[in-house]
N, C-alpha and C positions, 0 to 999 in steps of 0.2 A: 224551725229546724234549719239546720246549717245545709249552705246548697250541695255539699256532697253528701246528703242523703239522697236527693231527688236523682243530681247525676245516676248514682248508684240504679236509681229507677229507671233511668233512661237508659243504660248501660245492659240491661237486662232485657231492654227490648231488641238493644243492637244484636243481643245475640241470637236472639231468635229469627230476624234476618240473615245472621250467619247459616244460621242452622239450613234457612232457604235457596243459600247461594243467591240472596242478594247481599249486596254492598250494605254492612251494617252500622247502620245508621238507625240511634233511638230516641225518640223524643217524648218530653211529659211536659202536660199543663199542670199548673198549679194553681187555686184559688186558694187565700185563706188559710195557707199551710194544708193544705187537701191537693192529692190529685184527683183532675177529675177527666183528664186523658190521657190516651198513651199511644205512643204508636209506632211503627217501624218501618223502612223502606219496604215497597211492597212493588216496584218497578217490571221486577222479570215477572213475580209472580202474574199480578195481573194485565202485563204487557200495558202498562201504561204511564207515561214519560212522566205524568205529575205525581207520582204514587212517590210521594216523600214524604219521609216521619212526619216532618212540621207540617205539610198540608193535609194529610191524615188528619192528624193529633188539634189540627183547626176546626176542621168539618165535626169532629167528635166532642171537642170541648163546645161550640157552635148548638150542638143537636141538642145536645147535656143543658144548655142554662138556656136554650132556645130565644138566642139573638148572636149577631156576627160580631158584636162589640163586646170583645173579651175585656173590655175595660178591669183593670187589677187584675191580670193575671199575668202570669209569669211564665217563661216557655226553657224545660233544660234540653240541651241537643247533646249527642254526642261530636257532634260537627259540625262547624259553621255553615250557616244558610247560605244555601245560593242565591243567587239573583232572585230568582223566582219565590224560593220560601221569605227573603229578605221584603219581598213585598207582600206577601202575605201578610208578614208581620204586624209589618205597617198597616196594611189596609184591616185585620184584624184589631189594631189597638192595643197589642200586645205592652202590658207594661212593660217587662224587662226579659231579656233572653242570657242566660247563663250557657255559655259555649264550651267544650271542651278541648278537643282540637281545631286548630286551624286550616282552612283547605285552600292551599298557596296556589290552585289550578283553580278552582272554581267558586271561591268563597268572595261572601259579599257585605262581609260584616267587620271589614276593618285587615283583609289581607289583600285581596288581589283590590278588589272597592269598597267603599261602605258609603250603603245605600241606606243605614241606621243614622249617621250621622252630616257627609258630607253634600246633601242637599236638603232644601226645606219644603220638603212635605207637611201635610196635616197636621201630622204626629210621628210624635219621635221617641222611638223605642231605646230606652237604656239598655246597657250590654255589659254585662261581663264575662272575661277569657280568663284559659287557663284551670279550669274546676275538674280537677282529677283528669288534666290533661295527658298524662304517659299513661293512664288506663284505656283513654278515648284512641290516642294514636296508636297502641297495642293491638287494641282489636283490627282494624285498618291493615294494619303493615303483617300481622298475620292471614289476615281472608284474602290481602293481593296475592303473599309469598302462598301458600296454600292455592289458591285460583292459577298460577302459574306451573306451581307444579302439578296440578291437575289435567292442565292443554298442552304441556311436555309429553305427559306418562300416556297422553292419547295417539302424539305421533307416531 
């Protein structure tokens, strides 16, 4: 399947993060042309700082094939990984991660640093950017302008 089917799946979780007023951000595992996770920012919901799609969508694909060596699989974001998912990645074995937007403040997959490529770790996770990239920064640049006009209309 072409990787803008899976975005499109990842894309559909970002929005149900929207839907929570969290920061939406969606992420999917793929084995085999299968998904076999999914997941969403889940930060305000459960007040807790690691609740990101990709570590979600870790722990879930992880529980699913019941080992941390996601060896051949594939991970689509709506957003580049941080620092902290960028070592997920890593430390999961993540074949390859299809990214959609870029995050020029806190991305660590080839904007602000990449912690995929420019050091030698274990393993090293293929990347590709750009996958239905003005639908990933769409959703973004709408829940900011939206979230702003939200903490206006409160003062």
């Amino acid at each position: 399947m072409e990787p803008e089917f899976f975005m499109q799946e990842a894309l559909k979780e970002a929005r149900k993060a929207y839907k929570k007023l969290e920061v939406p951000v969606g992420a999917v595992i793929v084995k085999e042309g299968k998904i076999i996770a999914r997941a969403h920012n889940e930060k305000e919901t459960k007040a807790n700082a690691i609740k990101h799609a990709e570590i979600i969508a870790i722990q879930r694909a992880s529980k699913k094939l019941k080992t941390w060596r996601l060896l051949d699989c594939e991970m689509y974001v709506t957003l580049e990984p941080c620092s902290m998912c960028a070592g997920a990645l890593i430390q999961a074995r993540i074949k390859k991660v299809y990214i959609g937007a870029m995050d020029y403040k806190t991305g660590a997959c080839g904007s602000v640093l990449n912690l995929l490529e420019d050091y030698t770790f274990n393993h090293k996770v293929e990347r590709q950017t750009g996958i239905m990239q003005e639908e990933c920064e769409n959703i973004l640049t709408d829940f900011f302008k939206e979230l702003r006009k939200q903490k206006k209309n409160k003062k």
